[in-house]
Steps between C-alpha positions, in 0.01 A plus 500: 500500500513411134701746323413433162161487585516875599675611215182367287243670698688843506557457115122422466454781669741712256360375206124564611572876569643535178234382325247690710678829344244673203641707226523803675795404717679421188731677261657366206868571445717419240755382763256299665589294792406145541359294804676247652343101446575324753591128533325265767583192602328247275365724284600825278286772460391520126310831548690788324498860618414794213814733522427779680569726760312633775511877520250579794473458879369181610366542877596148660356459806298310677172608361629457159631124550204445738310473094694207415420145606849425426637739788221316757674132458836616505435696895276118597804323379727704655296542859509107524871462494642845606554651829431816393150681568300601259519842514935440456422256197262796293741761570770243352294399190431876450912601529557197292263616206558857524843390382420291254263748304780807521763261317202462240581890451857437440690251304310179596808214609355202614775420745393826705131357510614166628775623749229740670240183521811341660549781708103479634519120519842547732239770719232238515672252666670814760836429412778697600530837326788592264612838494777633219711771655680787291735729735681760310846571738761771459826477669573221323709372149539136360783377300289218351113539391385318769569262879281277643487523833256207546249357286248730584724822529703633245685831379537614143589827321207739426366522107300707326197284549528565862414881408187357271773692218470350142930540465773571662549835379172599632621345866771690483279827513316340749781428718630906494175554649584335789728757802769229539751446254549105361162260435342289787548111490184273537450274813287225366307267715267230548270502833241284616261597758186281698160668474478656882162636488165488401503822274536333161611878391789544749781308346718717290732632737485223822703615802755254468582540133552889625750397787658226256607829315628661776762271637594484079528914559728440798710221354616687243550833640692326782735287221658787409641853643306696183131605552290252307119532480122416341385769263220302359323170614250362255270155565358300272226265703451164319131449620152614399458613878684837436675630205865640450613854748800700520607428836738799549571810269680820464830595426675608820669804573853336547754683243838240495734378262570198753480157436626177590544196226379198475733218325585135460749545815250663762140344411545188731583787783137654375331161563605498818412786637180457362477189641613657843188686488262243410611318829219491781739670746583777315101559410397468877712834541302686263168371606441768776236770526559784346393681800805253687787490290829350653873654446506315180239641298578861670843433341380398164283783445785707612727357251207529221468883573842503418463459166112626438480796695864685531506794291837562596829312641467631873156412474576135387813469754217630769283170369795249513602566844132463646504193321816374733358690773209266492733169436777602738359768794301462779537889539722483818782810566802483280316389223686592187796355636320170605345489166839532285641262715181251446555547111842424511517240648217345340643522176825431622425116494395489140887646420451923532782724634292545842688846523446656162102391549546659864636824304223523275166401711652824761537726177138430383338505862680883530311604133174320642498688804600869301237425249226410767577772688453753199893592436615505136737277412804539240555125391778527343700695759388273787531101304889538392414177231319498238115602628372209241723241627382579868146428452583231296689347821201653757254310305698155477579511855135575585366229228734233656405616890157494407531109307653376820290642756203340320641128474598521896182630651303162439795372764548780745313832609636842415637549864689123477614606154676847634603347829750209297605764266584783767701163702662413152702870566664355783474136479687283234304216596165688437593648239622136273127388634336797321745443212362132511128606569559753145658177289267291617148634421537811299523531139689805419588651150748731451465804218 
């Protein structure tokens, strides 16, 4: 399809509703704006626009364009080359001049006018869709401005644009409107998605581009031991088929002054895990029915809760060890003692003192079972260290039980899984063969 011949029929097309405008959808300013001339090949466009400025409502539509021979040979040209239907091409021509005519109510910019007749040519022709992601995250600092993670995916420090704020003074008002306590940092990326149906209006928020964000929600959270998540997710849609939506918004109720940072030292760790779950093993996990969910995503929600929904420590120690629960238990008799034991040794062969994690996971499964059975519990008369530095080590152990789990179901069942590490108590051999299995195949990041 020739491109350049489209861009001459839609400026034709420009140029012929402008001149079908009478006085009365004029007004004369003194800071009049000027329309754009545009250049064709072969030939310039002498004709020069009056300044002015167009102050009412122009209905485009179909039965307004349908007046203009103009806007007839652009949809014949376009029928004889395009897959599209017809009814997909006038609802394109229509987005695409709707456009046009609101930037002739602003500050006219040529460039603007040409990238959205780029935009519509790009839509023509059905290729893929580009989608500009903004995800505001708190949980998380950066030493520098900004990491690439790929060249699609990168993560920056927020600004005061980010807030639509002229300055930073008026950000930082913003910013003490918000109920946590240091600003979010901006998850930037680039996503292209395939047309999947025939609704020309159904493409701003494809199902994939939603999952893509939810293994970036898990990668992160999982990176770290401190609760990182999406306050806002905004989408700008590069195509005339749907315009820009706010995926995601709202500030959530989660009141911390934890965070993990981000630096020169730890980014290639970030890329990784990221990477980890981009990987179609670790996808096939999560693609289950919601109504089927395996131990993994039972554990991940657990381990989410933990941080969302806990409006207290006992509460958040109660989420944390239904979390292992749904890693480690297959709810047989003795099972806080076969679950410490589980943890222990687990984490024993990425370097842990198996005994001081044994200590621990028995000291927060006695608080679970107080709290869920309605007793009140005095903290700091029961946890002899510091309360803070106990969850700290309750949520690393769980993070890292939780990482490992996930990389060794795609090789063995839940009930293989427990049988080697129940054998690896007793059996030095079994045990240096889950060692091995854990080197081998999992990535694992310490806090």
């Amino acid at each position: 399809m020739d491109r350049n011949l489209i861009f001459k029929k839609v400026k034709g097309l420009f140029y012929a509703i402008i001149d079908s405008l009478d006085e009365k959808h004029k007004e004369k300013r003194e800071y009049n704006l000027v329309l754009p001339e545009f250049s064709i090949p072969n030939q310039v466009i002498s004709k020069t626009i009056t300044k002015q400025e167009y102050m009412i409502y122009i209905p485009i539509g179909n039965s307004f364009l349908e007046e203009f021979p103009e806007y007839h040979e652009l949809i014949e040209f376009l029928e004889k080359d395009c897959e599209l239907n017809r009814e997909k091409i006038e609802n394109l021509i229509v987005e695409l001049f709707d456009r046009i005519i609101s930037l002739c109510r602003e500050k006219i910019c040529e460039k603007k006018i040409e990238k959205l007749i780029n935009i519509f040519y790009n839509d023509i022709l059905e290729n893929p869709i580009c989608y500009k992601i903004k995800v505001y995250l708190i949980g998380l600092s950066l030493i520098d401005e900004i990491y690439e993670i790929d060249k699609y995916l990168s993560i920056r420090k927020a600004i005061s644009s980010d807030f639509k704020c002229k300055d930073m003074g008026e950000y930082s008002n913003e910013l003490q409107k918000l109920v946590f306590q240091f600003p979010p940092v901006i998850l930037e990326y680039i996503y292209q998605s395939e047309k999947i149906d025939d609704n020309y209006r159904d493409y701003s928020r494809p199902p994939e581009l939603v999952k893509e964000l939810l293994f970036l929600d898990w990668a992160i959270l999982l990176f770290r031991s401190a609760p990182v998540f999406r306050i806002e997710t905004k989408c700008k849609v590069i195509s005339l088929f749907r315009r820009g939506t706010t995926i995601s918004s709202g500030v959530l109720s989660i009141r911390t002054v934890e965070k993990y940072t981000i630096n020169s030292e730890n980014i290639e760790e970030l890329k990784a895990i990221i990477k980890l779950f981009r990987t179609q093993k670790i996808r096939k996990i999560f693609q289950v029915p919601h109504n089927k969910p395996n131990h993994i995503n039972i554990a991940l929600n657990r381990y989410q809760n933990a941080f969302l929904y806990s409006e207290n420590i006992p509460q958040k120690i109660t989420s944390l060890i239904s979390c292992l629960e749904a890693l480690l238990s297959e709810g047989a008799q003795e099972l806080k003692r076969r679950l410490c034991q589980r943890v222990s040794i687990i984490l024993k062969t990425i370097g842990f003192n198996p005994l001081i994690v044994n200590e621990e996971i028995d000291l927060a499964y006695r608080i679970r079972n107080k709290y869920s059975h309605g007793s009140a519990i005095n903290l700091k008369n029961v946890i002899k260290q510091n309360v803070n530095d106990f969850i700290k080590n309750l949520i690393e152990y769980t993070r890292l039980c939780f990482l490992i789990s996930m990389q060794i179901h795609p090789m063995k069942t839940k009930k293989e899984y427990l049988k080697l590490i129940d054998i690896s108590l007793l059996d030095e051999n079994s045990y240096l063969k889950l060692v091995n299995q854990i080197n081998k195949n999992c990535i694992i990041f310490k806090d």
